[in-house]
N, C-alpha and C positions, 0 to 999 in steps of 0.2 A: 489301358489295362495296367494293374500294377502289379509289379513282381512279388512274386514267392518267395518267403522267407521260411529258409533252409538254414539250420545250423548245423555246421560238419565238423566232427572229432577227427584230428588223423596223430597217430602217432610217427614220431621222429625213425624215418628207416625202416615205415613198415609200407609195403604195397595196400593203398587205398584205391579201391572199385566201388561206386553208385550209381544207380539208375536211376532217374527221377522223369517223371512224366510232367510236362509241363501241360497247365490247364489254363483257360481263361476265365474271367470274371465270372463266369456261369458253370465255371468245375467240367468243362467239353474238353478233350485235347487240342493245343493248340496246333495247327498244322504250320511245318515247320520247312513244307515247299519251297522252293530256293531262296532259303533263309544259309548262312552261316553263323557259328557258334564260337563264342571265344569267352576265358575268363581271363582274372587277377586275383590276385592275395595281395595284402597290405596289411601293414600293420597299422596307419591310421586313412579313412579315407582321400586325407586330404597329403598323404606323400606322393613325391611326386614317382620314385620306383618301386616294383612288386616286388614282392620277396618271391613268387615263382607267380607265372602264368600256362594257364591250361586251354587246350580245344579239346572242347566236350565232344563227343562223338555222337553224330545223330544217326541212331539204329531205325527209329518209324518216323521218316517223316510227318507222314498224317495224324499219327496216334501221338506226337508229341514226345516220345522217348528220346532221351537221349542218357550216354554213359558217359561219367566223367571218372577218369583213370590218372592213379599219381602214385611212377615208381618209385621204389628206397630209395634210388640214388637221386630223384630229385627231392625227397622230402627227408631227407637224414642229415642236414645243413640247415634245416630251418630252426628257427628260434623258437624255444618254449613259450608262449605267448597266448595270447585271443585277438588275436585276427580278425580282419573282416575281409570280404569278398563277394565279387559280385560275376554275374554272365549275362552276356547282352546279346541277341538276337540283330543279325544285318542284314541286308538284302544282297546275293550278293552281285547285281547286278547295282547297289550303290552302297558301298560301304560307309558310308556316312549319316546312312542312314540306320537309325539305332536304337534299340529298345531293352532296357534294361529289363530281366524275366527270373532271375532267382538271387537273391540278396543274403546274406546273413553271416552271421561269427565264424570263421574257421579258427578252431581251438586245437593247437597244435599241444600236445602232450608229447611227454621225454619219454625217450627208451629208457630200455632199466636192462635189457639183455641184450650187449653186443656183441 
């Protein structure tokens, strides 16, 4: 299955909320049964630290929803940039096991009103 490619705008200092339904190769939700959810930010893929890391919140398992949530105080330190980032689905009953499910640019833009 290859991951969805999502690109996310967030402004510097401002509370960022998304829901995104993950689907598979044939547009179904994926069901996300004791699966665990995690992401990263970076600014190239190949660094080795995040500039911040997220757990997306899975609302339906079955239906594939999940919410990825990012307050001011962790995004008001981040650098004006385009970014990239990714969210990997685990088992979690083997965390090492691991599939990459939503990929794309995270384009941080500057406040202008602090």
């Amino acid at each position: 299955m290859s991951a969805e490619v999502i690109d996310i705008p967030l402004t510097q200092g401002s509370l960022f909320q998304i829901r995104v339904t993950l689907t598979d190769d044939f547009g179904d939700p994926q069901d996300l049964t004791g699966y665990g959810i995690r992401g990263a930010v970076k600014n190239r893929y190949s660094d080795e630290n995040a500039l911040i890391t997220f757990v997306p919140i899975i609302v339906d398992a079955t239906g594939g929803l999940i919410d990825i949530d990012i307050l001011p105080s962790a995004s008001e330190t981040l650098p004006v940039t385009e970014a990239v980032y990714d969210i990997e689905k685990y088992l979690l009953s083997d965390a090492e096991n691991v599939e990459k499910i939503v990929k794309g640019k995270f384009l941080i833009n500057p406040e202008v009103t602090t």
